[in-house]
Structure formats: structure tokens, C-alpha cells
C-alpha positions as CSV (number, residue, x, y, z in Angstrom):
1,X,113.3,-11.0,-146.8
2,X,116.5,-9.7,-148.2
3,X,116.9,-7.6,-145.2
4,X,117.0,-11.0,-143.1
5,X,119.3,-12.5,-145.7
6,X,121.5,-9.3,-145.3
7,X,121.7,-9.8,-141.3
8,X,122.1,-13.4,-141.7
9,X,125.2,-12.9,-143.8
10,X,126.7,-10.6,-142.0
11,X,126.2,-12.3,-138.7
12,X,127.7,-15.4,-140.8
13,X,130.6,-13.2,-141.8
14,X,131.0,-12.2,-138.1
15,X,131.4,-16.0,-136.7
16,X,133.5,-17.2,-139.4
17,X,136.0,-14.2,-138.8
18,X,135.9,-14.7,-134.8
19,X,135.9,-18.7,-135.3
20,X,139.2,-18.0,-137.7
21,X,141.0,-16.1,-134.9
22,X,140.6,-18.9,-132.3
23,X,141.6,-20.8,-134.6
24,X,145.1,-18.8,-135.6
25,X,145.7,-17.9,-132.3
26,X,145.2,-21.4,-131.1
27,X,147.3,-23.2,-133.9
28,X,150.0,-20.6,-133.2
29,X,149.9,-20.4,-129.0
30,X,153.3,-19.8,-127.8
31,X,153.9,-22.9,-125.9
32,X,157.6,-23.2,-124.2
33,X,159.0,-26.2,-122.8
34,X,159.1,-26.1,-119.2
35,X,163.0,-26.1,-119.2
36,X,164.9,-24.0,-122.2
37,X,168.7,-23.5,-121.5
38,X,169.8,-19.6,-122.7
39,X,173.1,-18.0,-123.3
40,X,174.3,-14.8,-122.0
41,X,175.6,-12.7,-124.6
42,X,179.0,-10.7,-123.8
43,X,179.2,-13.1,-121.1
44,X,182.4,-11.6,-118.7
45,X,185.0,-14.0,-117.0
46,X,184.8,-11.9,-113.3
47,X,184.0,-13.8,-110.8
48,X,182.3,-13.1,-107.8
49,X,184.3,-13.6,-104.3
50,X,182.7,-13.8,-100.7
51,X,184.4,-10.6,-99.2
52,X,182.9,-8.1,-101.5
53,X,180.4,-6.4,-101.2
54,X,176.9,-7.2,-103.9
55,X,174.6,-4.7,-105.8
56,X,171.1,-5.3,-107.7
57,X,168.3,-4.0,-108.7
58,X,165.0,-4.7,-110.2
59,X,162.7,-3.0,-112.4
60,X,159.3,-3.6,-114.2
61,X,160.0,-0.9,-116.9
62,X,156.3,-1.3,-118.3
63,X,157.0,-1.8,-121.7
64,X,158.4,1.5,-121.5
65,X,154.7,3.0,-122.2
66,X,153.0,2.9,-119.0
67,X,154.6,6.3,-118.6
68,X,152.8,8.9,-115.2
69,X,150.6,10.2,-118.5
70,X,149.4,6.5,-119.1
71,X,146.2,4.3,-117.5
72,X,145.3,0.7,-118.9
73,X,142.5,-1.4,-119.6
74,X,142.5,-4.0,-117.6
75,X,143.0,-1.9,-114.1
76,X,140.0,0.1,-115.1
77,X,141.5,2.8,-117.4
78,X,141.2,2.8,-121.6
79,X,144.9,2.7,-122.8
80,X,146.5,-0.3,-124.5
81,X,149.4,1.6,-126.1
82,X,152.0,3.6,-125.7
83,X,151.4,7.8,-126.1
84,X,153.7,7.4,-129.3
85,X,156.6,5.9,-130.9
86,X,158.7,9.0,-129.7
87,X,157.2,8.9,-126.0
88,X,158.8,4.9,-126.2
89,X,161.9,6.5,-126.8
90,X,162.0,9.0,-124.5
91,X,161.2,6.9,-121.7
92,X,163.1,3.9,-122.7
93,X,166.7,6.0,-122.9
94,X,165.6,8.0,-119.5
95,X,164.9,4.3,-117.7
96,X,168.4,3.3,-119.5
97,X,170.3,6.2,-118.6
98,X,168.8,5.8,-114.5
99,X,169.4,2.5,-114.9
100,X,173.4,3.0,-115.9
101,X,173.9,5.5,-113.7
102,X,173.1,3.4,-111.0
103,X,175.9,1.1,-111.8
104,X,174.9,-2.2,-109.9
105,X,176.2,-5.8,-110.5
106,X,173.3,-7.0,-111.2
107,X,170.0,-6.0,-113.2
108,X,166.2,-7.9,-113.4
109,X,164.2,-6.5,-115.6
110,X,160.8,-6.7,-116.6
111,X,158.0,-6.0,-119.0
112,X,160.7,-5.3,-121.8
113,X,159.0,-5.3,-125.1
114,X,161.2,-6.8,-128.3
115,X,158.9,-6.7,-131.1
116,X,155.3,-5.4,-129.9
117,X,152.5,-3.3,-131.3
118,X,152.3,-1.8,-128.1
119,X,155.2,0.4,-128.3
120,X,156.0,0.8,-131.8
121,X,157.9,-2.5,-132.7
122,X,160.9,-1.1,-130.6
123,X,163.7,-3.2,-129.8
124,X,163.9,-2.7,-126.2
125,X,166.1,-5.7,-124.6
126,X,168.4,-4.6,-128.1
127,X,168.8,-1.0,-127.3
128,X,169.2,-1.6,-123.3
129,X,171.8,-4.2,-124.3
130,X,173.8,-2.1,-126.4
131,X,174.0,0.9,-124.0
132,X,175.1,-1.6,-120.6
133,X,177.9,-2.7,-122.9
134,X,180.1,-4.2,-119.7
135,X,177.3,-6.0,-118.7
136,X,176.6,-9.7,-119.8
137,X,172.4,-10.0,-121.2
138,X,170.0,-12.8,-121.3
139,X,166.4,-12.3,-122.2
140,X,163.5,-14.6,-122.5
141,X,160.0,-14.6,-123.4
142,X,157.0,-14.8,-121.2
143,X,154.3,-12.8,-123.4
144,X,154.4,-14.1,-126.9
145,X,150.8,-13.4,-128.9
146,X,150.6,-13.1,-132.6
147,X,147.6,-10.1,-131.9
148,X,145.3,-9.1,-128.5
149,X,142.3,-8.1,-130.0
150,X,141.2,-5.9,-127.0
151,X,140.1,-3.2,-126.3
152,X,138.4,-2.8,-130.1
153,X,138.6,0.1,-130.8
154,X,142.6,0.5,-130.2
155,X,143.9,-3.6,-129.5
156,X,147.0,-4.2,-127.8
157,X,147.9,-5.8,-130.4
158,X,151.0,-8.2,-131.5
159,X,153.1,-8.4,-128.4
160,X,156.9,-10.6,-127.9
161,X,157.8,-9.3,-124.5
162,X,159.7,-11.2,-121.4
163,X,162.4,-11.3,-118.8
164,X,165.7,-9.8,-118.9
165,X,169.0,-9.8,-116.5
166,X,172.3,-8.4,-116.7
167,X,175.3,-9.0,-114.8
168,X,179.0,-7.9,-114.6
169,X,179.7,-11.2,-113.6
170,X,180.5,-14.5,-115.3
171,X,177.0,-16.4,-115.3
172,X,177.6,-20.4,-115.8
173,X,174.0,-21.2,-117.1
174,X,171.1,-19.2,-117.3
175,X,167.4,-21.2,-117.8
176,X,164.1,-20.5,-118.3
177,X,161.7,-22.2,-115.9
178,X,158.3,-22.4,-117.4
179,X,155.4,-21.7,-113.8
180,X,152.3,-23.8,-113.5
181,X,148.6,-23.1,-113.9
182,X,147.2,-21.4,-116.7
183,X,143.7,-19.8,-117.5
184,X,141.5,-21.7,-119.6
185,X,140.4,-21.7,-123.3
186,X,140.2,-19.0,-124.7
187,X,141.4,-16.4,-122.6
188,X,144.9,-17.9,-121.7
189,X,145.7,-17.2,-125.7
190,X,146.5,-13.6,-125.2
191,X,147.7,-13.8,-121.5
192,X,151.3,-14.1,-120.8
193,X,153.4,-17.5,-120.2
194,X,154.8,-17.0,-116.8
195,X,158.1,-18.3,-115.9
196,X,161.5,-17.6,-113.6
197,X,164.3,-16.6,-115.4
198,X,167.5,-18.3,-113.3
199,X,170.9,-17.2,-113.2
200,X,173.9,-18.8,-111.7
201,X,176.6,-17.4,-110.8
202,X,180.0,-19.3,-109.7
203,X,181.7,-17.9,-106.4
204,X,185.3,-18.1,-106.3
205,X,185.0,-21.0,-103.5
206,X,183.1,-23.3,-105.8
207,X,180.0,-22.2,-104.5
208,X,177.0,-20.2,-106.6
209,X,174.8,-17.2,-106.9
210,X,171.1,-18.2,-107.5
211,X,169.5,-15.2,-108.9
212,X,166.1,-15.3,-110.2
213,X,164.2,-13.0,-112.1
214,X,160.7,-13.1,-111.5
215,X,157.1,-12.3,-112.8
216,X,154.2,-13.7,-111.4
217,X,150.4,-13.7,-112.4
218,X,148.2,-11.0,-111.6
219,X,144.7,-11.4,-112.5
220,X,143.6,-14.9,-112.5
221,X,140.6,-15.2,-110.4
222,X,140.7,-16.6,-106.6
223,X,144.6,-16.6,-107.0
224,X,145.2,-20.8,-108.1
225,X,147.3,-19.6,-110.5
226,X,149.4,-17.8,-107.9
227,X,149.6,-20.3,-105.5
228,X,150.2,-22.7,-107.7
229,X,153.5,-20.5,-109.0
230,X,154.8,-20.0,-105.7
231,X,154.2,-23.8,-104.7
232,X,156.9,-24.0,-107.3
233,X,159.1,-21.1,-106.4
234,X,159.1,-22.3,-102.8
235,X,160.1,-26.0,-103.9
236,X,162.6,-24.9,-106.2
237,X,164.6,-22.4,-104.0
238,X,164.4,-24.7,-101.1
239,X,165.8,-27.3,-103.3
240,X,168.7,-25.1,-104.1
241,X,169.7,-23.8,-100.7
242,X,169.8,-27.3,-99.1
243,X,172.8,-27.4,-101.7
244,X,174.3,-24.9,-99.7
245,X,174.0,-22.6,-102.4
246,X,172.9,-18.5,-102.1
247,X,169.8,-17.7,-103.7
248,X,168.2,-13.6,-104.8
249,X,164.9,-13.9,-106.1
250,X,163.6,-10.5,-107.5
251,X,161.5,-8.8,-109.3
252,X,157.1,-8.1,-109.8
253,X,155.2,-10.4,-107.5
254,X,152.2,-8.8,-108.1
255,X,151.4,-9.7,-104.6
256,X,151.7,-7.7,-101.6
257,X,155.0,-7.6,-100.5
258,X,155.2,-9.4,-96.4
259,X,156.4,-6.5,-94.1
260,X,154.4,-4.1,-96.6
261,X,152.1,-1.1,-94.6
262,X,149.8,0.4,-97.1
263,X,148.7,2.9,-94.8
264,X,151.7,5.0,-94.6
265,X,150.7,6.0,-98.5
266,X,147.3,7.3,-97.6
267,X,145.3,5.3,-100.2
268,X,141.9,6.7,-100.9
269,X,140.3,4.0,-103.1
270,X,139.4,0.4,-101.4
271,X,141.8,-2.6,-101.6
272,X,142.2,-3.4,-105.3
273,X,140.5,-7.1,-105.3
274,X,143.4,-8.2,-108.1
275,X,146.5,-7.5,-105.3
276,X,146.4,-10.4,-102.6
277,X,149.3,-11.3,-99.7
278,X,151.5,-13.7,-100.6
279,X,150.1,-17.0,-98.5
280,X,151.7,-17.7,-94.8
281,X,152.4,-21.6,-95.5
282,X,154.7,-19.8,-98.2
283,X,157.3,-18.2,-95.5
284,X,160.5,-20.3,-94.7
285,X,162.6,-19.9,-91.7
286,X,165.2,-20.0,-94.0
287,X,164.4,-16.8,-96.2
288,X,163.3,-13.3,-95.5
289,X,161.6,-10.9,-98.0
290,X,163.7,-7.4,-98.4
291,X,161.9,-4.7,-99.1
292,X,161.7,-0.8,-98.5
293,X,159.0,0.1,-96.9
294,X,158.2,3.7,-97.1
295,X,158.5,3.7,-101.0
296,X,155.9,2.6,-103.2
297,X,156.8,0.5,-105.9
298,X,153.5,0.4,-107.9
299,X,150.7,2.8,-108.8
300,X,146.8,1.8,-109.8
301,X,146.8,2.2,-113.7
302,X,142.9,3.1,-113.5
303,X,144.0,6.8,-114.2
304,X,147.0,8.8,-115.4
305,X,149.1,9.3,-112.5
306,X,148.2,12.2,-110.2
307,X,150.1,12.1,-106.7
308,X,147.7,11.3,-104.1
309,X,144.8,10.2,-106.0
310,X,146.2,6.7,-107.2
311,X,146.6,3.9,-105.2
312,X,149.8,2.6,-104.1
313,X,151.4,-0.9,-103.4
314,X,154.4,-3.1,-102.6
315,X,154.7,-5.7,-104.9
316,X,158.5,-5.2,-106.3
317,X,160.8,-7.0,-103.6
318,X,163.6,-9.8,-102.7
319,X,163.4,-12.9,-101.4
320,X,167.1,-13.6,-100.0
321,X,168.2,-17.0,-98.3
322,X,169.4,-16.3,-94.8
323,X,173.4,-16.9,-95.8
324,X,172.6,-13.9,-97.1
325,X,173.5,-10.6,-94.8
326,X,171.8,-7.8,-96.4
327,X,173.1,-4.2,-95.9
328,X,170.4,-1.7,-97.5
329,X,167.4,-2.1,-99.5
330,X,166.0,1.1,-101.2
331,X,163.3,1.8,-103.3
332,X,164.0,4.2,-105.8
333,X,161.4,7.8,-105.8
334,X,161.1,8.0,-109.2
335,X,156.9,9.0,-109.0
336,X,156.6,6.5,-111.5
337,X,157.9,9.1,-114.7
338,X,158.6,6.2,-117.0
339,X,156.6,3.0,-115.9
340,X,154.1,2.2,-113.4
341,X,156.8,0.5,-111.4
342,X,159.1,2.2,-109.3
343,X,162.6,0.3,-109.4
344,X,164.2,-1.1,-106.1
345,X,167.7,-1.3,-105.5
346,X,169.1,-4.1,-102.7
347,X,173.3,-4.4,-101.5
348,X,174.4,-7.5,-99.6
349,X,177.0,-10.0,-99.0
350,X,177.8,-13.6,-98.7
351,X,178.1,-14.8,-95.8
């Protein structure tokens, strides 16, 4: 009898610790208005004019610990964490110093941690920040959990991680746009809260630059999510570009990228059921997707990185409104050092 008392208690124990997490994380769920105006900090007075000639580039920097060594638990691997506090570091100032090097007017980033257990509580937005000191900064928040219990033996953990852009231009308002559909209860409390991240961008003839930085859902099932967040996109920058504005929208789809050949990389492994093609009633005559074709710009994360035996995708790219002339768009070899993303660099002007 006291044995069954003993189980009973500790199966008590058990449900009354797992009912108090729900309960935590569902009292504290992140939940974001679905417009939230932002400042850019050093914010320049340049302005852009139509006869020059445009740089950007975009860049999921992982958290800077999905490093070649790394593979993750929810593409099929173990790892939730960075290596180590010092492999953060070492990959966050070799993205930064690529990344300033490069020298482009403007720079989408995501996947940049700002307090997460992840990779060691570091300051990421912060230190990137600091070292593009010409550079005006906005960040905001799409992944904001106060702990992801999985996997159990090493969780992900506490995790405040989002958008950022930079820009050596003047920027007139930059806005958070919160994306539709969500997962249901309880699994949408440690998945992220997606949204666009818009910047404008005044042109010397009264007109703007629309850029958007973007990171779209991944692994909800069937793809509703997705199509329900590029229902939106699709509304929004048609909206825009019947005001005669320009509009850049870059950054992770985490969809196929149209005009991408998989072939060309020699995959191996069968078609990873969580990447799907962006939908054809999504295309406009009045956009094009951008994109360099003979560059991967993402890796499988079921195993370290090993080249040739992981499988590789498109799903980093532009979308550019078609008074937009574009001049070169380059994906950047990096065989995915620092982050499972390679970054992808694009040069264009106004028309």
C-alpha cells in the first residue's frame, strides 16, 4: 500500500508541476498588438535619391549557434544550444565582421538572439549595433518565451529573439506588423510570434522605400499558417505599390524560393516534408522574386554540416516591385561556418 501511495504522490507531484507551467507560460504569453510603431536608433538624415545606385542584404544569422558543427531538434538532430558561450562569440564577431565588410545600405537580419538561454544570454542586436556604428538599428521581437522546456534533457530554454534592420539612410517610421494564424493551445506558447518588420524610407522626390524584413512559419502542419501570412504580405505590398511607392521584401521565407532548382545541389535525402513552394495565386504581375540560383542559402540541420551529405534549399530571397530594376543578386558561399543560413546580397535601382 505505501508503495501505491508513493506512485500516487509522485504522479500528483508530476501534474501539478506540468499544470503550473501551462499555467505560467499561459498567463505570461507574449502577445503583441498587431501594429507597434519602433524607433531607429542613430537614425541618419541621408536621403536616398533615384540616380544611385542601392545595396542590401539579408541574413538569418541563426542565433549565432547553429554554427557547420551544430544540428537541431526539431529538423531531426539533438541540439537546442549553442556549442558554448565562447563558440557565440566567435561566430557572432566573424558574422559581424562579414557583415561590415560587405558595406551595403541596407541590412535584414534574422534569428538575432537579445537575452536567450540558447546562446548564453548574449546581447546580439547590442553588440552588432555597436560595431555598424554608421548605420541606423531597429529591432523587434518575434520569439518571446519565458522557458521551452524541450528537448528534456538540455531545453531550449528562455528565448527574446526577433527582427533586426539597419540602414545608412534616414528611415521615417519603422513598424512592426504582427502575421496571422497561430498553432493552437498549448504548442503555440513556445513557438515564435511571426511578424514583418517595415521600414520606410523617404526618396528625395517625395516618394518611399518599402523595405520589409521578413520571417515566415516553418513547421505548422498542411501550411494554413503560411498561407494565411502571405494572404497578408500579398495584400499589404499590393496596397503599397498602388501608392506608387517601391517596395524590397527580404529575408527567411522558409518556403522554396520561385525560380529555385534543387537539383543543381545534388541532394541525396527526399524532399524535407516541412519546405513547401510558395502558392501560384501568390505571384503578381507586378513583383518578381530575386534570387541566386546556384547558391544555397540553407542546409538540413538533421546533422552537423558535412558538404554533400546535407540537404540544401532556397528559401532566403527578394521580392522587388517591378519599378524596381535590379542589377545583381548574389548569394554569398559562406558553407554555412556561422549559421545554417547562407546570407544573400541584392543591388538595384529606382526606376
Amino acid at each position: 500500500m505505501k508503495i501505491v501511495k508513493g506512485i500516487l504522490a509522485i504522479i500528483c507531484i508530476f501534474i501539478l508541476i506540468l499544470g503550473g507551467y501551462f499555467l505560467y507560460m499561459t498567463v505570461t504569453d507574449y502577445k503583441p498588438e498587431d501594429i507597434i510603431q519602433l524607433k531607429a536608433e542613430n537614425n541618419t538624415q541621408r536621403i536616398l535619391s533615384k540616380n544611385m545606385e542601392i545595396s542590401a542584404m539579408i541574413f538569418n544569422i541563426g542565433y549565432c549557434g547553429l554554427d557547420k558543427k551544430q544540428d537541431f531538434f526539431m529538423d531531426g538532430g539533438t541540439g537546442s544550444r549553442a556549442e558554448s558561450k565562447e563558440k557565440v562569440f566567435e561566430n557572432l564577431n566573424q558574422i559581424t565582421t562579414f557583415i561590415k565588410n560587405k558595406d551595403v545600405d541596407f541590412l535584414l537580419l534574422q534569428e538575432v538572439d537579445e537575452k536567450a538561454t540558447r546562446s548564453y544570454n548574449i546581447n546580439q542586436f547590442e553588440h552588432i549595433k555597436n560595431v555598424l556604428d554608421s548605420y541606423n538599428a531597429t529591432f523587434c521581437v518575434n520569439y518571446k518565451v519565458p522557458w521551452v522546456p524541450v528537448p528534456i534533457t538540455k531545453p531550449h530554454g528562455k528565448v527574446e529573439s526577433g527582427l533586426a534592420t539597419f540602414s545608412k539612410y534616414k528611415v521615417d517610421k519603422v513598424t512592426r506588423f504582427k502575421l496571422p494564424g497561430e498553432e493552437k493551445w498549448p504548442r503555440r506558447l513556445a513557438l515564435l510570434d511571426r511578424c514583418f518588420l517595415e521600414s520606410r524610407v523617404p526618396i528625395e522626390d517625395g516618394s518611399e522605400l518599402i523595405l520589409l524584413n521578413v520571417h515566415l512559419s516553418a513547421y505548422d502542419k498542411g501550411g494554413i499558417i503560411r498561407r494565411q501570412q502571405l494572404g497578408f504580405l500579398k495584400e499589404y505590398i499590393k496596397n503599397e505599390y498602388e501608392k506608387g511607392n517601391y517596395i524590397v521584401v527580404g529575408g527567411d521565407w522558409n518556403h522554396l524560393v520561385p525560380g529555385a532548382d534543387l537539383d543543381i545541389f545534388g541532394n541525396k535525402d527526399e524532399w524535407p516534408e516541412w519546405l513547401q513552394k510558395i502558392p501560384d495565386d501568390f505571384k503578381s504581375e507586378n513583383f518578381s522574386f530575386e534570387l541566386d540560383k546556384n547558391v544555397a542559402t540553407h542546409r538540413s540541420l538533421d546533422s552537423s554540416y558535412e558538404k554533400g551529405n546535407n540537404y540544401l534549399s532556397i528559401i532566403d530571397g527578394y521580392l522587388v516591385s517591378k519599378n524596381i530594376n535590379v542589377l545583381e543578386t548574389m548569394g554569398e558561399k559562406l558553407e554555412f561556418k556561422n549559421s545554417d543560413h547562407n546570407p544573400v546580397s541584392i543591388k538595384f535601382t529606382l526606376k
